[in-house]
C-alpha positions as a printed NumPy array, in Angstrom:
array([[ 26.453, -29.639, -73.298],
       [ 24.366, -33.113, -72.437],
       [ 27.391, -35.366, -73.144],
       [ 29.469, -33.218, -71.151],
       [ 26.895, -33.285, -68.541],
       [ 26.82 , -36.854, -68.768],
       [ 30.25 , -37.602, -68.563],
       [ 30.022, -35.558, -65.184],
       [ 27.436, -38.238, -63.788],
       [ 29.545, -40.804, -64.663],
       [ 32.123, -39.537, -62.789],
       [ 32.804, -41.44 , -59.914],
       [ 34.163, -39.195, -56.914],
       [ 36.088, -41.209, -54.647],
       [ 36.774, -38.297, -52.339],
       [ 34.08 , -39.521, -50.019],
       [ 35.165, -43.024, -49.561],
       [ 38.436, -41.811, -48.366],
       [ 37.341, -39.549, -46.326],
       [ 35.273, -42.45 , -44.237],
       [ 38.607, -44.418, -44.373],
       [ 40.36 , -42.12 , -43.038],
       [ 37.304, -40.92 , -40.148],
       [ 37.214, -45.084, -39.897],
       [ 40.662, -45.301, -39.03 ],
       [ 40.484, -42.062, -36.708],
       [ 37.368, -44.034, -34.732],
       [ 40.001, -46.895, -34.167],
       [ 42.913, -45.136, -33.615],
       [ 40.509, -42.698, -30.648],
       [ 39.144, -46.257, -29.783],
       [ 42.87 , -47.811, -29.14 ],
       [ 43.641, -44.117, -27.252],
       [ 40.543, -44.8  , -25.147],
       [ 41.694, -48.276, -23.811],
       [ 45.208, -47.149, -23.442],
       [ 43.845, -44.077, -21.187],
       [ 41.728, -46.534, -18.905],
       [ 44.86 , -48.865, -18.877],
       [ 46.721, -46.014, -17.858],
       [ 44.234, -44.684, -15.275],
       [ 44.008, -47.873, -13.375],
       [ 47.543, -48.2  , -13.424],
       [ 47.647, -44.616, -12.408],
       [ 45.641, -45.511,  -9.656],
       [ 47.448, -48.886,  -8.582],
       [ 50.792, -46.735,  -8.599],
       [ 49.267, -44.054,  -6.515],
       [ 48.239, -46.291,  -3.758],
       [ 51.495, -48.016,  -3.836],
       [ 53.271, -44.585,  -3.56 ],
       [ 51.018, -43.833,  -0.666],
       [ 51.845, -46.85 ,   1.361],
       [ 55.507, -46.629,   0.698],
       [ 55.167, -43.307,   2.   ],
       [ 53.565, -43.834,   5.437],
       [ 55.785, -46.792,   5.818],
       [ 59.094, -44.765,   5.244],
       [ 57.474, -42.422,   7.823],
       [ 56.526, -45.192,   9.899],
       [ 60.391, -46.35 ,   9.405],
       [ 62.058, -42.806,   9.909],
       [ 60.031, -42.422,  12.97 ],
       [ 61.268, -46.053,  14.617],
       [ 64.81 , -45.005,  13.755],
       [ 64.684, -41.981,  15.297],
       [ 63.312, -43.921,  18.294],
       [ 66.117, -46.368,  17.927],
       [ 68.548, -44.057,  17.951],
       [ 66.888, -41.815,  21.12 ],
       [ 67.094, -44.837,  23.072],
       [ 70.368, -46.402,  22.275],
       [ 71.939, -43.259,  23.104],
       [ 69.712, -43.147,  26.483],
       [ 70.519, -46.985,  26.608],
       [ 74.147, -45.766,  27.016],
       [ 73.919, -43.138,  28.88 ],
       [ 72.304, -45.778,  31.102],
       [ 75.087, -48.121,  30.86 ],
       [ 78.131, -44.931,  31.63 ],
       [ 76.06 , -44.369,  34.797],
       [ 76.231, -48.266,  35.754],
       [ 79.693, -48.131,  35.188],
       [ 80.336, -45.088,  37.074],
       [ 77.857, -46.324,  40.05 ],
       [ 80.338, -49.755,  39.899],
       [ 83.466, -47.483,  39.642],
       [ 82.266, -45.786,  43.219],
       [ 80.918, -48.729,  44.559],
       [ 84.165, -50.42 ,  44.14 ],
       [ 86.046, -47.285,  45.601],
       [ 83.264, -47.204,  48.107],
       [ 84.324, -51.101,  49.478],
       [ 87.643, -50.141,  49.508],
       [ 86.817, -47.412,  51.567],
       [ 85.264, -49.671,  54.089],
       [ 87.831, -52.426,  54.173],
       [ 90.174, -49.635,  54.856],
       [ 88.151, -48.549,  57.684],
       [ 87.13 , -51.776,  58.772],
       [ 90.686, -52.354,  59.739],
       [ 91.184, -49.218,  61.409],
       [ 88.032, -49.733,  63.219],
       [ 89.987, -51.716,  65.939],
       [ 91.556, -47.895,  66.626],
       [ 88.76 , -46.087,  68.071],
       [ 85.004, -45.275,  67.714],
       [ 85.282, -42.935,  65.686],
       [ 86.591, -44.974,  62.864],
       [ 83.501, -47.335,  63.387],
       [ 81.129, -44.148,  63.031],
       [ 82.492, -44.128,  59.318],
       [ 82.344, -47.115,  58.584],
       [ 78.531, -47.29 ,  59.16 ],
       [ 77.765, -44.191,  57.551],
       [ 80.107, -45.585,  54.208],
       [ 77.696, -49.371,  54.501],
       [ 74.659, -47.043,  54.555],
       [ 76.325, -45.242,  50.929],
       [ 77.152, -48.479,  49.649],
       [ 73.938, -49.801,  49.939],
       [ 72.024, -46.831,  48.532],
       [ 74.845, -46.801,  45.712],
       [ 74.012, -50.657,  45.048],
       [ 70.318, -50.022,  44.751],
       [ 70.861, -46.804,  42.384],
       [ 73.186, -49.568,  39.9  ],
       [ 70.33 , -52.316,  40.399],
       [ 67.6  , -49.614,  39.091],
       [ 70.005, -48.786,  36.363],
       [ 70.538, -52.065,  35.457],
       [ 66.65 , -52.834,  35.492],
       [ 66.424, -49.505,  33.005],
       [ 69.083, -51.245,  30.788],
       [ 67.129, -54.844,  30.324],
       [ 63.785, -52.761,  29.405],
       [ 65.547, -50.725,  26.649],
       [ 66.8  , -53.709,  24.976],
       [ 63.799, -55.241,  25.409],
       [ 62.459, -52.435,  23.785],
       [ 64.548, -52.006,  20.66 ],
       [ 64.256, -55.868,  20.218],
       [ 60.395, -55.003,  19.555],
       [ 61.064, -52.242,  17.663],
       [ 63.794, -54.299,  15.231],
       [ 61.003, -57.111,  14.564],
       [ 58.457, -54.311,  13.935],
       [ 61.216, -52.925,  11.658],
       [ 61.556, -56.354,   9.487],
       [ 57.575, -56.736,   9.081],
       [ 57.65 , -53.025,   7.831],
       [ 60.105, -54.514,   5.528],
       [ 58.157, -57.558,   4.277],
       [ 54.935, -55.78 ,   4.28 ],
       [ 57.062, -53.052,   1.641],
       [ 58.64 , -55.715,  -0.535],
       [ 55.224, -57.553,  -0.906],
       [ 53.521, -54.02 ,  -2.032],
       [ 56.781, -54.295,  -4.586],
       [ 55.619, -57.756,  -5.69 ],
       [ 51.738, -56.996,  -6.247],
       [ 52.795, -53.749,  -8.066],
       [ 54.907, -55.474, -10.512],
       [ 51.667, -58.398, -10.773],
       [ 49.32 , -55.611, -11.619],
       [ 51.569, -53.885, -14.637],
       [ 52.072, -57.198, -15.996],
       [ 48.596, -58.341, -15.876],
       [ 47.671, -54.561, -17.361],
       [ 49.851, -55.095, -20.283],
       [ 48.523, -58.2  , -20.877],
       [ 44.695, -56.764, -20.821],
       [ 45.873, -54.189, -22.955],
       [ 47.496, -56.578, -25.96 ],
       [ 44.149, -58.886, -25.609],
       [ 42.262, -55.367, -26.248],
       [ 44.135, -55.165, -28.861],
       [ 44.086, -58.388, -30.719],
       [ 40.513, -58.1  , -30.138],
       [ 39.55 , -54.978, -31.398],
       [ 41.53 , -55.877, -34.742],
       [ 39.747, -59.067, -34.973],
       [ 36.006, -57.505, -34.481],
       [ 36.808, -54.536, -37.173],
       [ 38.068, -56.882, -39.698],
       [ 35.155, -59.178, -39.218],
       [ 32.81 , -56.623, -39.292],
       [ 34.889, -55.266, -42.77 ],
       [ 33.614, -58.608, -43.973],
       [ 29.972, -58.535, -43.154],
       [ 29.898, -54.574, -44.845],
       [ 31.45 , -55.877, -47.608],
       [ 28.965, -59.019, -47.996],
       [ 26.42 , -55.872, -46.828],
       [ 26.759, -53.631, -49.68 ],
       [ 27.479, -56.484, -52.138],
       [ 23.728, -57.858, -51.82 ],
       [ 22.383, -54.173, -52.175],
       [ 24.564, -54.161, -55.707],
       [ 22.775, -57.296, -56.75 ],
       [ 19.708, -56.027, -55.503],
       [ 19.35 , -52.344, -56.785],
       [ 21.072, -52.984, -59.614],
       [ 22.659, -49.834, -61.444],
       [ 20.618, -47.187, -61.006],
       [ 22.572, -43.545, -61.149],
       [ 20.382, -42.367, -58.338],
       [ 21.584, -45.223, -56.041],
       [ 25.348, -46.078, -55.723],
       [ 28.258, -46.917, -53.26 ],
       [ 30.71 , -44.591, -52.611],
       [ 33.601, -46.067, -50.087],
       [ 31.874, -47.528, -46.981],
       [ 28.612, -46.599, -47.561],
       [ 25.592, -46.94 , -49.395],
       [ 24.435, -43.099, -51.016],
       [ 20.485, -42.965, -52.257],
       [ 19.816, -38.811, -53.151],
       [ 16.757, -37.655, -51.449],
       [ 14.866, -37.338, -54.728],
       [ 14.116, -41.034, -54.294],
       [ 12.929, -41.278, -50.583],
       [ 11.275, -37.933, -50.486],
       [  9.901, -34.699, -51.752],
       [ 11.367, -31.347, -52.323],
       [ 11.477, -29.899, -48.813],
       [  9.705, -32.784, -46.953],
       [ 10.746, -36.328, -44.535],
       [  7.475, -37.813, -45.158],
       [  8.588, -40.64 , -47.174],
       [  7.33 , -41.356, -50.906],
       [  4.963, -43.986, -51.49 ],
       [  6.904, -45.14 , -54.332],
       [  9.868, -45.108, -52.004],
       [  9.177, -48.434, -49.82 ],
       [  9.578, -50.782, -52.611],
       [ 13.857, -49.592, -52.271],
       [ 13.581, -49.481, -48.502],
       [ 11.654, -52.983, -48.247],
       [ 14.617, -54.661, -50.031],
       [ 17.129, -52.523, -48.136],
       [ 15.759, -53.831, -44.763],
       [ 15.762, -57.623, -46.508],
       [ 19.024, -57.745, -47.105],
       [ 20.218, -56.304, -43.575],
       [ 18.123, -59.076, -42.216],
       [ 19.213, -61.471, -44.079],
       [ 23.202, -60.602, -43.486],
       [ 22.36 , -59.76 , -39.627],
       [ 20.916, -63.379, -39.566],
       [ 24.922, -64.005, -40.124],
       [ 26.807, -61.728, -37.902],
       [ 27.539, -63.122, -34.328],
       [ 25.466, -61.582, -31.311],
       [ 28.611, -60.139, -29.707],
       [ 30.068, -57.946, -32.583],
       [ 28.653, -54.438, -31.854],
       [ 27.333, -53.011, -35.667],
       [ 24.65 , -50.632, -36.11 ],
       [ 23.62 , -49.587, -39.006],
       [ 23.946, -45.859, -39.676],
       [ 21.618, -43.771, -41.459],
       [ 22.87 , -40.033, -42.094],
       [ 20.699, -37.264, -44.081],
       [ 22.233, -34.24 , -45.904],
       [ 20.855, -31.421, -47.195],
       [ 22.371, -29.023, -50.326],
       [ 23.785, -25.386, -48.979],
       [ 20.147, -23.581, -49.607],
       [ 18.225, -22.308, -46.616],
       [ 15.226, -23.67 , -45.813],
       [ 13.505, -22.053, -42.761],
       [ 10.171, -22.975, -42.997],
       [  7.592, -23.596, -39.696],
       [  8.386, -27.235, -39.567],
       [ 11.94 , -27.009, -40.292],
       [ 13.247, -24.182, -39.159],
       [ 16.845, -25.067, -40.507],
       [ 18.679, -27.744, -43.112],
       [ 19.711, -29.652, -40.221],
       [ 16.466, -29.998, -38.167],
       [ 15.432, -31.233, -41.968],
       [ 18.543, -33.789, -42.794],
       [ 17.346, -35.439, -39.194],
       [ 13.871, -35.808, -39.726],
       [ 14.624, -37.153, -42.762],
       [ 17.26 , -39.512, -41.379],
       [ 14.756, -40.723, -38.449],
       [ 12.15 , -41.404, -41.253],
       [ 14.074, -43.942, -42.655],
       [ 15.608, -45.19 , -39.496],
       [ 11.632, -45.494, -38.362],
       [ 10.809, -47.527, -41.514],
       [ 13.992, -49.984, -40.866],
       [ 12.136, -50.911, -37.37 ],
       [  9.054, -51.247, -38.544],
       [ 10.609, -53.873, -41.273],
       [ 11.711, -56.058, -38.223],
       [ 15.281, -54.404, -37.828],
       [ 15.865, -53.783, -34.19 ],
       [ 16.247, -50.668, -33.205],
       [ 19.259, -50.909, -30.741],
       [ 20.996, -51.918, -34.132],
       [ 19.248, -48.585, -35.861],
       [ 21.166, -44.981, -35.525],
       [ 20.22 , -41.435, -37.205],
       [ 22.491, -38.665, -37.918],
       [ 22.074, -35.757, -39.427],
       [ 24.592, -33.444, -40.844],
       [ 22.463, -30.806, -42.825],
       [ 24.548, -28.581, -45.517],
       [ 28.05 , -29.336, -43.718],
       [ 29.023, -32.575, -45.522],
       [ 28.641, -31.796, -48.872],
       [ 30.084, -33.948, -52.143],
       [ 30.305, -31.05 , -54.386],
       [ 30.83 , -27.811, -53.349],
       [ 29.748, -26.213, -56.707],
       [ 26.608, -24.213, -56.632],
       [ 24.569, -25.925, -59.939],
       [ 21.486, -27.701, -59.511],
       [ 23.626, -30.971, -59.855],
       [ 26.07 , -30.152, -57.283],
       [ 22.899, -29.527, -55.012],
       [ 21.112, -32.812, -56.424],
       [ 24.3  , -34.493, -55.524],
       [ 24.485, -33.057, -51.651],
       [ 20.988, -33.881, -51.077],
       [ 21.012, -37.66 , -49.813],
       [ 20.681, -40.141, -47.204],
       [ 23.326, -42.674, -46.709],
       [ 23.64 , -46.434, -45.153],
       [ 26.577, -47.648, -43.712],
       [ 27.18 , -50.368, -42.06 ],
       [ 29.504, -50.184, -38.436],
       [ 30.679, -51.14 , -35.415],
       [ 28.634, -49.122, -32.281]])
């Protein structure tokens, strides 16, 4: 029965290490999603304005040609009603020459011919005013053909800074890109020069190990049954903990974004006592103790973060005293913010 126990200790479980791949990869994946939706959004918005100024200008441009059309057909109306006043006026000289040479034949004749001078000259001022109504309606759809063409430029130039903002939008988006691969895989390096050091450091104790991305200590170590007031015989482990993250973060460049995480777990078993009324009020306690300790070592605390995950994470699901032993932990890991 103790060798087989034994054997089970020796067991390494791998399970959790690809589970934080995978959650790893899910963070970058979301991460990538995220930029792509803000790309998206401000090319949402970019499109939306364009759309919106194309619209008011094809108003603008639907309402001019309706114009244009209203007054070229008024403009020839205009012009039929010259011709016609020219038709009569022409009809109207005739007239008078004709009387004009029977005027030498009586009075009468004369009477006529004063009555058809006073026509003719109301018919020549009704052609002048249509005339002067002609001139101002090409005058005016002149103006209105030069307001068409800067409608025109002003569309094509919305055209030209639409396609200037996708391109410089795809750009952003593949600098993102190259960017976020680079800062992951140099932050992979640091966690991997991270949990190296503890190795060297803690040796190869069974109560201490690495499992994937992260560093696993079981609560037995850091504190009592039921308690997060931290062991005295427990700072000796933190103390070189905190040495080597100040050592490495002596290393990693201000602008890459790493925190290191500190996560407690609990095993399945109620707790509910007056201070903690619940396995997950107790896994963050215990989590904020050691987080608490880091800072007081010199690590800064915008690089510090606590989480706390109670019963809900467990590494064996059995129900033995060592699958318990095993759920109850705190672990390190080293990652981006």
């Amino acid at each position: 029965m103790a060798s087989r126990l034994a054997r089970r200790e020796r067991t390494l479980n791998v399970w959790p290490g690809y589970v934080d791949a995978l959650a790893t990869l899910l963070l970058s994946v979301v991460f990538l999603l995220t930029i792509f939706v803000v790309g998206q959004f401000f090319l949402s918005q970019e499109i939306s304005g364009r759309d919106t100024v194309l619209l008011k200008l094809n108003r603008q441009i639907a309402d001019l040609t309706d114009l244009l059309a209203l007054e070229r057909s008024n403009r020839r109306a205009q012009e039929e009603t010259a011709q016609n006043l020219r038709t009569t006026l022409l009809s109207a000289e005739a007239d008078r020459d004709r009387l004009r040479a029977q005027a030498e034949a009586g009075s009468t004749a004369q009477g006529q011919t004063s009555d058809l001078d006073k026509q003719l000259q109301a018919e020549r001022g009704a052609a002048a005013r249509a005339l002067t109504q002609v001139d101002l309606l090409n005058e005016q759809i002149s103006a209105m053909r030069r307001q068409l063409a800067a409608l025109e430029d002003a569309l094509a130039a919305s055209e030209a800074r639409d396609r200037e903002s996708q391109a410089r939008i795809a750009d952003l988006g593949s600098r993102l890109n190259v960017a976020l691969a680079q800062k992951v895989q140099e932050l992979a390096r640091y966690r991997s020069d991270f949990f190296g050091r503890l190795r060297q450091i803690l040796g190869s104790r069974s109560d201490i190990r690495v499992v994937g991305d992260r560093f696993v200590l079981q609560s037995e170590v850091l504190f009592p049954a039921g308690s997060a007031a931290l062991k005295p015989e427990a700072g000796p482990e933190l103390d070189r903990i905190a040495g080597a993250i100040l050592d490495l973060s002596k290393q990693i460049p201000p602008d890459l974004p790493w925190v290191l995480r500190v996560d407690g777990h609990t095993d399945a078993r109620p707790i509910a006592s007056a201070q903690f009324p619940s396995n997950w009020s107790l896994s963050a306690a215990r989590a904020i103790a050691v987080v608490q300790y880091m800072a007081a070592r010199g690590i800064p605390p915008q690089r510090l973060l606590a989480g706390a995950f109670g019963e809900f994470q467990p590494l064996d699901a059995g129900t033995t005293e060592e699958a318990y032993a095993k759920n109850r932990r705190i672990e390190l890991k080293l990652t981006e913010r």
